[in-house]
Each structure stands twice: as C-alpha cells, then as structure tokens.
C-alpha positions as CSV (number, residue, x, y, z in Angstrom):
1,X,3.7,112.9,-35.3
2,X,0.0,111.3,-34.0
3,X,-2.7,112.6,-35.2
4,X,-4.6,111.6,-32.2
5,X,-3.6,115.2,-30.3
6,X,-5.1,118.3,-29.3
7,X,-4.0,121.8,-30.5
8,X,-4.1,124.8,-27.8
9,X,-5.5,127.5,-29.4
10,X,-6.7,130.2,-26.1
11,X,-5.4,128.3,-22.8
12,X,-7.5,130.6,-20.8
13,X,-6.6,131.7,-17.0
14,X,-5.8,128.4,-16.0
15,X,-6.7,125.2,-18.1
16,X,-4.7,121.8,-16.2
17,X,-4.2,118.0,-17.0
18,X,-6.0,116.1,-14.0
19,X,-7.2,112.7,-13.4
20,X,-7.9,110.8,-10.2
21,X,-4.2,112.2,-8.5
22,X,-2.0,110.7,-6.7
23,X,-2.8,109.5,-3.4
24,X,-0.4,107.6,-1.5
25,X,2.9,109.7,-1.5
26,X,2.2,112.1,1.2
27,X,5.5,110.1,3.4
28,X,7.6,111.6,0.5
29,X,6.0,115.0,0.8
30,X,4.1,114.8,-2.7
31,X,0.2,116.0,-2.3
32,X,-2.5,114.1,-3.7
33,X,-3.5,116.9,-6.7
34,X,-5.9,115.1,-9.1
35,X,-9.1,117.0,-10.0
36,X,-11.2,119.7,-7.4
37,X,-14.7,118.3,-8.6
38,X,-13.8,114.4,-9.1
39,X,-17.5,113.5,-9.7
40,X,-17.9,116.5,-12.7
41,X,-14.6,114.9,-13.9
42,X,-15.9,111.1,-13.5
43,X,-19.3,112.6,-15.5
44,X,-17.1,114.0,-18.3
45,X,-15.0,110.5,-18.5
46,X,-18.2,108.5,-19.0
47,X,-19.9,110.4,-21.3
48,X,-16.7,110.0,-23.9
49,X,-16.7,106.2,-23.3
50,X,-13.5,106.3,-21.1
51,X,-12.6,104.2,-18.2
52,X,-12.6,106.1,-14.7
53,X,-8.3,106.9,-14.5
54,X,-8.4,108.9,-17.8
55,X,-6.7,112.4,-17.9
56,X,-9.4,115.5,-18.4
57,X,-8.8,119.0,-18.6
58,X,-9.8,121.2,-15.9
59,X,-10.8,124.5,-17.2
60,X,-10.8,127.9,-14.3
61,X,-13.6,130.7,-14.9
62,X,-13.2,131.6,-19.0
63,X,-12.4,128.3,-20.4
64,X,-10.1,127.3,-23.0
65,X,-10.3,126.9,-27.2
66,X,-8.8,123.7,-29.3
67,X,-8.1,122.1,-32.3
68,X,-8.1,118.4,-32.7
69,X,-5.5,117.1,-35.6
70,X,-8.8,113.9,-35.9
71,X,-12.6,113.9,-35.3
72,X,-13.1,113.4,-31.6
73,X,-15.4,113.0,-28.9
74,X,-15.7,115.6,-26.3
75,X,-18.0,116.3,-23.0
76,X,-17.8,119.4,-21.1
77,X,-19.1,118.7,-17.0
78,X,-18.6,120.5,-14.1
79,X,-19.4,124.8,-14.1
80,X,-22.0,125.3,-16.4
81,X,-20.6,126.9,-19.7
82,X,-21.3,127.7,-23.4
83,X,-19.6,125.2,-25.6
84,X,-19.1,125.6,-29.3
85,X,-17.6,124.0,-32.4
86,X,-16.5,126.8,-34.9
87,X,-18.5,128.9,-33.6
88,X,-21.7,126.4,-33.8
89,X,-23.5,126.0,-30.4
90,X,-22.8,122.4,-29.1
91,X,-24.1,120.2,-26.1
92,X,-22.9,120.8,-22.6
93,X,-23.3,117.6,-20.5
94,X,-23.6,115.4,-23.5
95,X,-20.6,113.6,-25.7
96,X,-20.0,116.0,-29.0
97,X,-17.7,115.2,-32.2
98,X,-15.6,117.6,-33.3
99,X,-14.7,116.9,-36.5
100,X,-10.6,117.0,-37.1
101,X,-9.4,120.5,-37.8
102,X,-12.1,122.1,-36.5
103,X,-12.2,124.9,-33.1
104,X,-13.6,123.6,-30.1
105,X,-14.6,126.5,-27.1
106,X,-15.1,125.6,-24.1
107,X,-16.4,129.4,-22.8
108,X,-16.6,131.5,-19.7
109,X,-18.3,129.8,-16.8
110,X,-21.9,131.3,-16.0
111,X,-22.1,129.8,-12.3
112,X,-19.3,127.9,-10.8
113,X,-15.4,127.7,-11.7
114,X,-14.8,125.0,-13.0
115,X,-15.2,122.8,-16.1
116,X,-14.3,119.6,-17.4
117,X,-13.1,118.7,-20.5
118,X,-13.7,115.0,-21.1
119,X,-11.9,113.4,-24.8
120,X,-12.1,110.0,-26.2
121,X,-8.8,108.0,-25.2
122,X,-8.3,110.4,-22.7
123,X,-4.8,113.4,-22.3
124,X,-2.2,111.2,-22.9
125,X,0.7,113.1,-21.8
126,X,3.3,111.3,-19.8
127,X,2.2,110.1,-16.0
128,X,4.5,111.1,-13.1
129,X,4.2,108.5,-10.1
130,X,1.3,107.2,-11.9
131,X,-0.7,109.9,-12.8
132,X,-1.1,112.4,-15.0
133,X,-2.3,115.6,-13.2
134,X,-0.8,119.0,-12.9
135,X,0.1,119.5,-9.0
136,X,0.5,123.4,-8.7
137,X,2.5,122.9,-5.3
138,X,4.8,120.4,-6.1
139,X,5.1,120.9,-9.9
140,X,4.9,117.6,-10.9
141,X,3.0,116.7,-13.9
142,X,2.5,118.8,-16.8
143,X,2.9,122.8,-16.8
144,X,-0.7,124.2,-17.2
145,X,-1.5,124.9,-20.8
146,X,0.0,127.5,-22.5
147,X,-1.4,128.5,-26.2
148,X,0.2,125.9,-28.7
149,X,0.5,123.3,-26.4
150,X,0.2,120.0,-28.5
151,X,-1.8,117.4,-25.8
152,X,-1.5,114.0,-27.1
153,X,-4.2,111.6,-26.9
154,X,-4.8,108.0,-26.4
155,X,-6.9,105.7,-28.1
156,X,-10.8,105.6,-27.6
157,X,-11.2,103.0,-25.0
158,X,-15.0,102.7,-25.2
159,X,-18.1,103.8,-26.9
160,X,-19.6,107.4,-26.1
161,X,-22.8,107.2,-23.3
162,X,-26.1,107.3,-25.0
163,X,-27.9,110.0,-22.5
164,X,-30.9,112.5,-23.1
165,X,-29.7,114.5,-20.0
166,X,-27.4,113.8,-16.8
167,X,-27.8,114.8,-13.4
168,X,-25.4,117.5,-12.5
169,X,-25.1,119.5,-9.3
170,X,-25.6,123.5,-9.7
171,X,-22.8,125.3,-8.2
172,X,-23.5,126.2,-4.7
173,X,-25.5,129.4,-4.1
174,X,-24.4,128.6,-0.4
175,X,-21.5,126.5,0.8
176,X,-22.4,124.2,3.1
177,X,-19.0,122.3,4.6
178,X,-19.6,119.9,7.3
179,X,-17.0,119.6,9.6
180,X,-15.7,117.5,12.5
181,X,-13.4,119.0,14.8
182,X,-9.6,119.2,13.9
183,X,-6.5,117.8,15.7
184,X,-5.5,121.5,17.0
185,X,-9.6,122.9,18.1
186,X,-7.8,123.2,21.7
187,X,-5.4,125.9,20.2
188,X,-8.4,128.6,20.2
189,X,-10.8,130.2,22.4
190,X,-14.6,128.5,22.7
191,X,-15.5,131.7,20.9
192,X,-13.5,131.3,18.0
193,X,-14.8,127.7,18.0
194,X,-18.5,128.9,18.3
195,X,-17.6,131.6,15.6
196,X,-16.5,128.9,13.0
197,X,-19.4,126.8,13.4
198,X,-22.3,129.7,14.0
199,X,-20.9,133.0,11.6
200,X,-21.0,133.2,8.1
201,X,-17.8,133.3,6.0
202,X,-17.2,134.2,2.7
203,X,-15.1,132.7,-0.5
204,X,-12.2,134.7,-0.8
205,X,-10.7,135.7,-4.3
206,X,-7.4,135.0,-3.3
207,X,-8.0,130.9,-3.3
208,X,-6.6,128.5,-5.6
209,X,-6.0,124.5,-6.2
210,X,-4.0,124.4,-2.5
211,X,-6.8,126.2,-0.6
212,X,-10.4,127.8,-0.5
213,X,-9.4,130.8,1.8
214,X,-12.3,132.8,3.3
215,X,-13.3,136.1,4.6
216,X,-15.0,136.7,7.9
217,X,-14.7,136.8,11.2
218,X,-10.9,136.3,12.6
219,X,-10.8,133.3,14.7
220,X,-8.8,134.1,18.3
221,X,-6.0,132.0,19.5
222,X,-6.3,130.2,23.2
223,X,-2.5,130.0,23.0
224,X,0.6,132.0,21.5
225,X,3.2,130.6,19.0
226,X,3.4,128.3,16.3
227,X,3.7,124.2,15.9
228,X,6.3,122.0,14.6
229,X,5.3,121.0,10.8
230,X,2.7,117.9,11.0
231,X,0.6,116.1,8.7
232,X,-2.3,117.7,6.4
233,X,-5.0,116.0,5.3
234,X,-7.2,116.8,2.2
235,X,-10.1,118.8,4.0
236,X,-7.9,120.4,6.7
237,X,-9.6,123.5,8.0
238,X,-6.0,125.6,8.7
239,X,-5.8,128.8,10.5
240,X,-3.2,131.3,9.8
241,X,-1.7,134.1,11.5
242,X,-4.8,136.4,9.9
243,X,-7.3,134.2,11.8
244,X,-9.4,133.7,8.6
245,X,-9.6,129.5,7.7
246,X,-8.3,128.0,4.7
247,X,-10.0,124.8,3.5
248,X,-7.4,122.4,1.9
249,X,-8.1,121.6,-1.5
250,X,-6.2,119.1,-3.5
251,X,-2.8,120.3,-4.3
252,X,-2.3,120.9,-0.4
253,X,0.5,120.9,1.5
254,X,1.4,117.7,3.2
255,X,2.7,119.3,6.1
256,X,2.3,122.8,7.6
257,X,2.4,124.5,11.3
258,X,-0.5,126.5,11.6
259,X,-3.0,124.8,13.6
260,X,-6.0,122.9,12.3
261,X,-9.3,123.6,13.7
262,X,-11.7,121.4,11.7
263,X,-11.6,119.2,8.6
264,X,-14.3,119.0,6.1
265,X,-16.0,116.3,4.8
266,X,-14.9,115.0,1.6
267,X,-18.3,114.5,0.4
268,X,-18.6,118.8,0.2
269,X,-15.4,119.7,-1.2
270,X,-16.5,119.5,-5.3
271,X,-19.0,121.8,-4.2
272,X,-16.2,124.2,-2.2
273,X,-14.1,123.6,-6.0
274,X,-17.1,125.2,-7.6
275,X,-17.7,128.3,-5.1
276,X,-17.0,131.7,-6.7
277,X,-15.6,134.6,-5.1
278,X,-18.2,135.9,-2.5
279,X,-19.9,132.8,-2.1
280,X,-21.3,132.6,1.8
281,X,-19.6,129.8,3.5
282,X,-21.1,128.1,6.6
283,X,-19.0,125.8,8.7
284,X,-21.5,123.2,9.9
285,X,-20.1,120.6,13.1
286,X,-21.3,116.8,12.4
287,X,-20.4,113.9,14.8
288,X,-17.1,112.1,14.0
289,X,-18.2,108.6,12.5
C-alpha cells in the first residue's frame, strides 16, 4: 500500500473530492459538479505547486481532520478557518508541511462555508468521465468522506508557491447576483419580476451543492401549470411551486420543469458558494452581453 495517502480521521458534515468537474456531459444528463468556489480551489492548487486539474477537498461549515501516511504539503483557501497540525496553529492561505503521521485540522469556518483543502500531487482517487469530483445529484465520483477513508495521492507535480500573503475574497456580508433575464421571465407577473430584482432575499438553510434556495418574497405566476423538462444551465434562477428562487449551483439538474426567471452571472456564484444561512440576497438585472 502507498504511502503517498491521506487518513480520515473527523470527515465533518460534509468534506468532498472536487476539481474543475465535468463539463460537457449535460446531452447524457450528467451535471457539471466540480468545486462551488473554483477560484478558492484554483488558490489552494497553486499554493501546493499543483497544476490547475488537481483534485482538492471541499470542506462544508466545521471542517475535517487527517493523517498523512508521508510529510506533505497542504493549503487551506476558500472560508476563513483555524488550521492546525497536532494541535500546533498553522498558516491558512499559505502551503504548510505536515510531517507523515501527524493530525492535520482543518476547523469550523468563522465566515463563509466553505474551505479548500489543497495537497501536493493532488486526491488521486479514480476519475469518472474524466474527473474526479463527487457529484451529489448524480453520484458519480467518490462518496463524500466518511471517517477512515484512505484518499490516495499523486505525486508532487511542482514546487510549493513562495507567498507572504494572497489575495482572498471575504465571504459576502451581502450577496450581490447579477442577473440577466431567464428563458421563462414571461411565465410571471411584472410584479414578481420587479420583486426579484427590487426586494431583498435571504439564504436559506435548506440549500446545498444543487441549489442556493432563498427566502423572501413569493414570486406570482402570469400563467398556470407546469413545462415539459428543458435544459438547466449552471446559474439558472428556478422557481418552484413555493414562489421562492433557487440559484443553480454546480451539481444541478440538467433538466427540470419549473420555469426560469433569471440566470446569474458566473462571475458571482463562488461568492453565492460562500453565503451562510441568512445572508441577504439581492437580485441585480445587467444587460445581456
């Protein structure tokens, strides 16, 4: 057995394998999955010397603990968070070694959701249509981590970044989402439209990697019934019977039959990945480009 593998010691709430996804695969129903906050997971990758398709964990709200079987290099990006090596405070935002044997924490989140767990040579566990991330939806890729999970690990590809600090995004203390209006706007009222674009919304508790869902105001149908499943996009502001949106995050649905109103910008969508529970939300309308 390698050496070169990661021992799960606390998995936490919910600690995944991600990497850049798998885009493409919609036609066969697959969704994209891949990280929430690519840039904090792109951050975490370069700080361990690792080229930009390397797996990272994603850690949600209290972290995870492990135990490398070798000394390794380690950055933790994304929600700010302590970070400890047997029990010694350690860098966040900057490559660490954790010598073999020893306990790595990654701990619970003190703004944001979450965190990214960047290792030399990258989570080597076995891609699926060529990547390595855990799609909640569809269940492909690994199972999130459970406590003992052995996470193999590849070889170091590069030499850790030499930084003094990075530049990181806080976690929003207001969501901004820009959004341009969606295939299905003419399926509500101009007041719900007005609503979504001039009322403030909340982040809702009861999201997850498919979909930021929100509290607020209930947006009003202009028409009764349902549509015919059609094409999601990543973004995709969807209304359900409840009238409260849902912002589609990365393990999305390809297809669904509740009508779209709006679709966000790609650009804001780490920073919806990073919104916690009772964050205001404000729907913003920009010009198609």
């Amino acid at each position: 057995m390698s050496d070169r593998a990661l021992v799960v010691v606390r998995s936490g709430a919910l600690t995944t394998v991600q990497d850049r996804g798998r885009p493409g695969y919609a036609h066969l129903g697959v969704p994209r999955s891949g990280a929430l906050d690519p840039p904090a997971a792109a951050l975490a990758n370069r700080l361990v010397g690792n080229g930009p398709d390397a797996a990272v964990l994603e850690t949600t709200l209290d972290g995870c603990a492990l135990r490398p079987r070798s000394t390794v290099t380690v950055a933790v990006t994304g929600a700010p968070c302590p970070v400890t090596v047997s029990g010694r405070p350690a860098a966040w935002g900057a490559p660490v070694v954790v010598p073999a044997g020893e306990l790595l924490e990654v701990g619970t989140t003190t703004a944001g959701v979450r965190a990214y767990l960047g290792v030399g040579g990258g989570v080597a566990v076995e891609p699926v249509l060529g990547s390595r991330a855990t799609d909640l939806l569809s269940g492909l890729g690994p199972p999130p981590l459970t406590d003992g999970t052995v996470l193999p690990l590849g070889a170091p590809a590069g030499a850790p970044a030499r930084v003094d600090g990075v530049p990181q995004p806080c976690p929003p203390a207001e969501l901004v989402l820009r959004v341009v209006p969606g295939p299905r706007a003419d399926w509500f009222t101009a007041g719900a439209v007005r609503d979504l674009t001039t009322r403030v919304y909340r982040v809702s508790s009861a999201g997850n990697r498919i979909g930021l869902r929100t509290e607020g105001p209930a947006l009003e149908r202009a028409r009764p019934g349902e549509l015919p499943s059609e094409g999601m996009v990543l973004g995709a502001v969807q209304v359900p019977p409840d009238g409260r949106p849902v912002v589609f995050l990365a393990d999305h649905p390809t297809t669904g039959g509740y009508p779209v109103i709006a679709v966000v910008r790609a650009a804001d969508l780490p920073a919806a990945a990073q919104a916690v529970p009772g964050t205001s939300v404000r729907f913003v309308p920009v010009r198609r480009r």
